[in-house]
C-alpha positions as MATLAB code, in Angstrom:
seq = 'XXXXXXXXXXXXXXXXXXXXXXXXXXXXXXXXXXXXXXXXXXXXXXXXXXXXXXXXXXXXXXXXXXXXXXXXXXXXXXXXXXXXXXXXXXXXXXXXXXXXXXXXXXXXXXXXXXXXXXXXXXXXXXXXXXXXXXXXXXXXXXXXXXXXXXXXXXXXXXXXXXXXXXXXXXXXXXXXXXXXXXXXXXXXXXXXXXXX';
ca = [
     118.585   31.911  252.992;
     120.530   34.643  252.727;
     119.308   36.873  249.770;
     116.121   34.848  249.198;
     113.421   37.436  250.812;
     111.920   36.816  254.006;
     112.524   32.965  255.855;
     110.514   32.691  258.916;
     110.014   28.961  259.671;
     109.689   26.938  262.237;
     113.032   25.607  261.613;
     114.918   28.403  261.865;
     113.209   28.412  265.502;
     114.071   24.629  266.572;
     116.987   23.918  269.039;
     119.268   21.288  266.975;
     118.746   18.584  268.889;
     114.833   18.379  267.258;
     115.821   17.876  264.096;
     117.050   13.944  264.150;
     119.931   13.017  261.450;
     120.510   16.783  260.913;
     123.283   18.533  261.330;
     122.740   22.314  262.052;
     125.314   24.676  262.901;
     124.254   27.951  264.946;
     125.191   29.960  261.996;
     122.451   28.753  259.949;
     120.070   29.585  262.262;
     120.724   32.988  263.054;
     121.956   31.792  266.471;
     125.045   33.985  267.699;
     127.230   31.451  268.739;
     128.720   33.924  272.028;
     125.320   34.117  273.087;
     122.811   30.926  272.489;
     119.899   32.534  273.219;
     119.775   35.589  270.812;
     120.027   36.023  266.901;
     122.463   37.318  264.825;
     120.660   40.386  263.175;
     119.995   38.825  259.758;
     117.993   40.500  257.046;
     115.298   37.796  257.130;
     115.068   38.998  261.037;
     113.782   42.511  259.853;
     110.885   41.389  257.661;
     107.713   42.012  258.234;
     105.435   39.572  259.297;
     103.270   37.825  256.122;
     100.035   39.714  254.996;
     101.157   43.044  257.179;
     101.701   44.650  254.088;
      98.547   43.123  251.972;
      96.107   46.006  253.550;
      98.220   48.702  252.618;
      98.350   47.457  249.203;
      94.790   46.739  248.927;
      94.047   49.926  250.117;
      96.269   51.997  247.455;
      94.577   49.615  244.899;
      91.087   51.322  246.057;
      91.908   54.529  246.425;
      93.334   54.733  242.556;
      90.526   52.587  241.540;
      87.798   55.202  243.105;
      90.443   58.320  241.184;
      90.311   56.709  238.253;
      86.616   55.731  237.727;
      85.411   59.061  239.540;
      84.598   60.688  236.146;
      82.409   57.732  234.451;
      80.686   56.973  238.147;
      80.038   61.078  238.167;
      78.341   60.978  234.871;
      76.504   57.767  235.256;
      74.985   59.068  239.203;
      73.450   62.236  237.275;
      72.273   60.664  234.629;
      70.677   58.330  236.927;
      69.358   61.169  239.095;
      68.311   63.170  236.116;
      66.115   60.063  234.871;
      64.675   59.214  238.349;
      63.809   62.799  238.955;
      62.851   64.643  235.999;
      65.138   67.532  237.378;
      68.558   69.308  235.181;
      71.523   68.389  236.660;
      73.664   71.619  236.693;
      76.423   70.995  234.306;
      74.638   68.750  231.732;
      74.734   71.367  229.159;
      77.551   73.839  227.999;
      77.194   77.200  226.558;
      80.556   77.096  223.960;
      81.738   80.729  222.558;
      83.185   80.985  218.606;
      84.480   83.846  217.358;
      84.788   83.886  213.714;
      86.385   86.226  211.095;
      82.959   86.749  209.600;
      79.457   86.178  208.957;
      79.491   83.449  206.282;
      82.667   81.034  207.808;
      80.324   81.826  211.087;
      76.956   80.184  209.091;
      79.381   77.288  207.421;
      80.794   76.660  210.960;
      77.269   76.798  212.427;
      75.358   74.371  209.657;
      77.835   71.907  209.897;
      78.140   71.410  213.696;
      73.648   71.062  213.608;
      74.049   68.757  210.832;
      76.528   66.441  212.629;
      73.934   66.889  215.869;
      77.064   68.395  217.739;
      74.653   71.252  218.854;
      70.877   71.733  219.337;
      71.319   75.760  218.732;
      73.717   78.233  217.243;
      73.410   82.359  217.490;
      75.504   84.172  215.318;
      75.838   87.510  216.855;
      76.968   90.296  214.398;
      80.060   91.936  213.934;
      81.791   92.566  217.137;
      84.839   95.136  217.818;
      87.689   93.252  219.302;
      91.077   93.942  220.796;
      93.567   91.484  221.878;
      97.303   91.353  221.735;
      98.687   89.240  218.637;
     102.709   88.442  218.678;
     103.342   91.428  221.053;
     101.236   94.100  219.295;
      97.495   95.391  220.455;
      95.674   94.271  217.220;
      91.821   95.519  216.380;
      89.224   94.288  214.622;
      85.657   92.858  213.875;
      84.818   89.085  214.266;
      81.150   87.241  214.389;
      80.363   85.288  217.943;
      78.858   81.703  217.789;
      76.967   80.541  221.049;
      76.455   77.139  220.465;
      74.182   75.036  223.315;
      75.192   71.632  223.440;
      75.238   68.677  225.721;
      78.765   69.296  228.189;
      79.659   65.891  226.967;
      79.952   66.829  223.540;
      82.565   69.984  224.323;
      85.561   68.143  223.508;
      84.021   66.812  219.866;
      83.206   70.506  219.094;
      86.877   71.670  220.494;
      88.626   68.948  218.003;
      86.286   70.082  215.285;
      87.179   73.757  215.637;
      90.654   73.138  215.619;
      90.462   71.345  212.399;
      88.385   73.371  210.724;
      88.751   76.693  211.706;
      90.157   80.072  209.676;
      91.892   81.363  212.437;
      95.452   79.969  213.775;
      94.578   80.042  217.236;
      91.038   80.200  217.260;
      88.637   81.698  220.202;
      86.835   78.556  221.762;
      85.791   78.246  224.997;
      82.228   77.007  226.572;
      80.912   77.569  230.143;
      78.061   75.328  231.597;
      74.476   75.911  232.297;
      73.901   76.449  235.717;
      70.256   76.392  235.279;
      67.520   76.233  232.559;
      63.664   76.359  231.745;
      63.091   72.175  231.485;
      61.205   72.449  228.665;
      63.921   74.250  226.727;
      66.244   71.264  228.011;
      64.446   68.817  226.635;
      64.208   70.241  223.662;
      67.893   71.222  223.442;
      68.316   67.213  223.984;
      65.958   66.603  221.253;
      67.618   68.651  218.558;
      70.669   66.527  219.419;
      69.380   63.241  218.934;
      70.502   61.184  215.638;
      67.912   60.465  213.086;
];
Protein backbone atom coordinates (compact mmCIF):
# COMPACT_ATOMS: atom_id res chain seq x y z
CA UNK A 1 0.00 0.00 0.00
CA UNK A 2 2.61 2.05 0.56
CA UNK A 3 4.34 2.96 -2.82
CA UNK A 4 1.62 1.36 -4.96
CA UNK A 5 -0.23 4.74 -6.28
CA UNK A 6 -3.41 5.76 -4.97
CA UNK A 7 -5.57 3.02 -2.43
CA UNK A 8 -8.89 4.37 -1.65
CA UNK A 9 -11.15 1.43 -0.65
CA UNK A 10 -13.67 0.76 1.34
CA UNK A 11 -11.45 -1.17 3.51
CA UNK A 12 -9.17 1.17 4.37
CA UNK A 13 -12.50 2.97 5.70
CA UNK A 14 -14.00 -0.07 7.86
CA UNK A 15 -13.65 -0.07 11.73
CA UNK A 16 -11.85 -3.62 12.46
CA UNK A 17 -14.40 -5.15 14.02
CA UNK A 18 -16.31 -5.47 10.24
CA UNK A 19 -13.95 -7.41 8.85
CA UNK A 20 -14.65 -11.08 10.60
CA UNK A 21 -11.39 -13.46 10.92
CA UNK A 22 -9.19 -10.41 10.12
CA UNK A 23 -6.78 -9.06 11.94
CA UNK A 24 -6.10 -5.30 11.23
CA UNK A 25 -3.85 -3.19 13.07
CA UNK A 26 -4.51 0.76 13.03
CA UNK A 27 -1.34 1.16 11.20
CA UNK A 28 -2.56 -0.40 8.16
CA UNK A 29 -5.28 1.66 7.93
CA UNK A 30 -3.94 4.95 8.18
CA UNK A 31 -5.53 5.16 11.65
CA UNK A 32 -3.20 7.21 14.15
CA UNK A 33 -3.24 5.08 16.93
CA UNK A 34 -3.14 8.48 19.68
CA UNK A 35 -6.10 9.58 18.03
CA UNK A 36 -8.78 6.83 16.59
CA UNK A 37 -10.65 8.99 14.73
CA UNK A 38 -8.13 10.72 12.31
CA UNK A 39 -5.50 9.40 9.69
CA UNK A 40 -2.04 9.33 9.65
CA UNK A 41 -1.16 11.62 6.59
CA UNK A 42 -0.24 8.86 4.12
CA UNK A 43 0.58 9.49 0.50
CA UNK A 44 -2.45 7.49 -0.70
CA UNK A 45 -4.42 10.26 1.57
CA UNK A 46 -3.27 13.08 -0.91
CA UNK A 47 -4.49 11.55 -4.17
CA UNK A 48 -6.83 12.80 -6.10
CA UNK A 49 -10.03 11.40 -6.40
CA UNK A 50 -10.39 8.79 -9.70
CA UNK A 51 -11.29 10.46 -13.12
CA UNK A 52 -10.47 14.20 -11.57
CA UNK A 53 -7.64 14.24 -13.69
CA UNK A 54 -9.25 12.42 -16.98
CA UNK A 55 -10.77 16.02 -18.21
CA UNK A 56 -7.67 17.73 -17.99
CA UNK A 57 -6.07 15.14 -19.98
CA UNK A 58 -8.72 14.89 -22.47
CA UNK A 59 -8.69 18.35 -22.86
CA UNK A 60 -4.75 18.75 -23.62
CA UNK A 61 -5.39 15.77 -26.03
CA UNK A 62 -7.87 18.28 -28.01
CA UNK A 63 -6.25 21.19 -27.90
CA UNK A 64 -2.90 19.52 -29.63
CA UNK A 65 -5.14 17.57 -31.80
CA UNK A 66 -6.97 20.96 -33.17
CA UNK A 67 -2.74 22.55 -33.36
CA UNK A 68 -1.75 19.88 -35.12
CA UNK A 69 -4.45 19.30 -37.81
CA UNK A 70 -5.07 23.22 -38.13
CA UNK A 71 -3.02 23.34 -41.39
CA UNK A 72 -4.74 20.29 -43.42
CA UNK A 73 -8.43 21.43 -41.89
CA UNK A 74 -7.29 25.20 -43.22
CA UNK A 75 -6.61 23.95 -46.64
CA UNK A 76 -9.40 21.50 -46.94
CA UNK A 77 -12.27 24.56 -45.55
CA UNK A 78 -10.99 26.79 -48.63
CA UNK A 79 -10.90 24.42 -50.93
CA UNK A 80 -14.29 23.55 -49.93
CA UNK A 81 -15.38 27.19 -49.96
CA UNK A 82 -13.60 27.86 -53.18
CA UNK A 83 -15.65 24.86 -54.87
CA UNK A 84 -19.04 25.79 -53.28
CA UNK A 85 -18.61 29.38 -54.24
CA UNK A 86 -16.84 29.90 -57.35
CA UNK A 87 -14.88 32.74 -55.46
CA UNK A 88 -10.47 32.91 -55.01
CA UNK A 89 -9.59 32.30 -51.74
CA UNK A 90 -6.83 34.89 -50.95
CA UNK A 91 -3.71 32.93 -50.56
CA UNK A 92 -4.36 30.08 -53.07
CA UNK A 93 -1.76 31.30 -55.36
CA UNK A 94 1.89 32.62 -54.76
CA UNK A 95 3.79 35.06 -56.74
CA UNK A 96 7.66 33.38 -56.19
CA UNK A 97 10.74 35.86 -57.15
CA UNK A 98 14.18 34.20 -58.93
CA UNK A 99 16.95 36.04 -59.53
CA UNK A 100 19.32 34.48 -61.84
CA UNK A 101 22.90 35.22 -63.07
CA UNK A 102 21.55 35.54 -66.57
CA UNK A 103 19.21 35.25 -69.31
CA UNK A 104 19.73 31.67 -70.53
CA UNK A 105 20.15 29.71 -66.75
CA UNK A 106 16.87 32.15 -66.28
CA UNK A 107 15.01 30.31 -69.62
CA UNK A 108 16.57 26.66 -68.46
CA UNK A 109 15.26 27.41 -64.91
CA UNK A 110 11.95 28.66 -66.36
CA UNK A 111 11.26 25.58 -69.05
CA UNK A 112 11.91 23.13 -66.64
CA UNK A 113 9.72 24.26 -63.69
CA UNK A 114 6.44 24.55 -66.77
CA UNK A 115 7.44 21.25 -67.91
CA UNK A 116 7.25 19.60 -64.45
CA UNK A 117 3.69 21.75 -64.10
CA UNK A 118 5.41 23.45 -60.98
CA UNK A 119 4.16 26.82 -62.50
CA UNK A 120 1.38 27.99 -64.88
CA UNK A 121 3.63 31.27 -65.88
CA UNK A 122 7.17 32.50 -65.80
CA UNK A 123 8.43 36.33 -66.74
CA UNK A 124 11.90 36.73 -67.20
CA UNK A 125 12.54 40.32 -66.64
CA UNK A 126 15.87 41.60 -68.17
CA UNK A 127 18.98 42.43 -66.72
CA UNK A 128 18.59 44.11 -63.46
CA UNK A 129 21.36 46.27 -61.45
CA UNK A 130 21.78 44.81 -58.05
CA UNK A 131 23.59 45.59 -54.83
CA UNK A 132 23.76 43.50 -51.83
CA UNK A 133 26.45 42.79 -49.32
CA UNK A 134 28.41 39.39 -50.04
CA UNK A 135 30.93 38.12 -47.07
CA UNK A 136 31.16 41.71 -45.65
CA UNK A 137 31.74 43.65 -48.90
CA UNK A 138 28.91 45.82 -50.96
CA UNK A 139 29.07 43.70 -54.20
CA UNK A 140 27.31 45.01 -57.72
CA UNK A 141 26.01 43.53 -60.45
CA UNK A 142 23.36 42.44 -63.11
CA UNK A 143 21.05 39.35 -62.59
CA UNK A 144 17.65 38.28 -64.62
CA UNK A 145 14.25 38.16 -62.28
CA UNK A 146 11.87 35.10 -62.64
CA UNK A 147 8.16 35.72 -61.44
CA UNK A 148 6.81 32.51 -61.44
CA UNK A 149 2.70 32.17 -60.58
CA UNK A 150 2.01 29.04 -59.05
CA UNK A 151 -0.45 27.36 -56.79
CA UNK A 152 0.86 28.47 -52.79
CA UNK A 153 0.87 24.78 -52.27
CA UNK A 154 3.45 24.11 -54.64
CA UNK A 155 6.09 26.90 -52.99
CA UNK A 156 7.97 24.48 -51.09
CA UNK A 157 8.49 21.95 -54.37
CA UNK A 158 9.81 25.04 -56.28
CA UNK A 159 12.05 26.16 -53.04
CA UNK A 160 13.68 22.42 -52.95
CA UNK A 161 14.05 22.60 -56.69
CA UNK A 162 15.92 25.91 -56.64
CA UNK A 163 18.16 24.85 -54.12
CA UNK A 164 19.20 21.91 -56.08
CA UNK A 165 19.50 23.30 -59.11
CA UNK A 166 20.49 26.63 -58.91
CA UNK A 167 24.00 28.58 -60.09
CA UNK A 168 24.12 30.67 -57.27
CA UNK A 169 25.32 29.49 -53.59
CA UNK A 170 22.71 31.15 -51.82
CA UNK A 171 20.24 31.81 -54.28
CA UNK A 172 17.40 34.74 -54.23
CA UNK A 173 13.98 32.86 -53.70
CA UNK A 174 11.22 34.11 -52.12
CA UNK A 175 7.29 34.18 -53.22
CA UNK A 176 4.48 36.39 -51.79
CA UNK A 177 0.73 35.41 -52.25
CA UNK A 178 -2.00 36.74 -54.37
CA UNK A 179 -4.19 38.76 -52.53
CA UNK A 180 -6.55 39.04 -55.33
CA UNK A 181 -6.97 38.12 -59.06
CA UNK A 182 -9.18 38.44 -62.30
CA UNK A 183 -11.07 34.67 -61.96
CA UNK A 184 -10.66 33.98 -65.26
CA UNK A 185 -6.89 34.38 -65.13
CA UNK A 186 -7.16 31.93 -61.98
CA UNK A 187 -8.59 29.41 -63.63
CA UNK A 188 -6.47 29.45 -66.16
CA UNK A 189 -3.33 29.71 -63.99
CA UNK A 190 -4.92 26.30 -62.44
CA UNK A 191 -5.24 24.92 -65.82
CA UNK A 192 -1.68 25.37 -66.98
CA UNK A 193 -0.85 23.40 -63.82
CA UNK A 194 -2.77 20.44 -64.32
CA UNK A 195 -0.85 17.04 -65.37
CA UNK A 196 -1.48 15.68 -68.76
Amino acid sequence: MWGGGCNLGLSARLPAHTLPGVVVHSYSLGLNPQHPNTTMDRPESRCPPPGLLRLPVLTCLLILTAVLTYPMLRTLSLWLHSSLTGSYVSGSYSIVFVNCPNEQIARDIARTILDKKMAASVNILPKISTLYFWKGEIEEGTEVSLLIKTKTSKVPWLFAYMRLTHPFEVPEIFSIPMDQGDTRYLKWLEEGMKAN
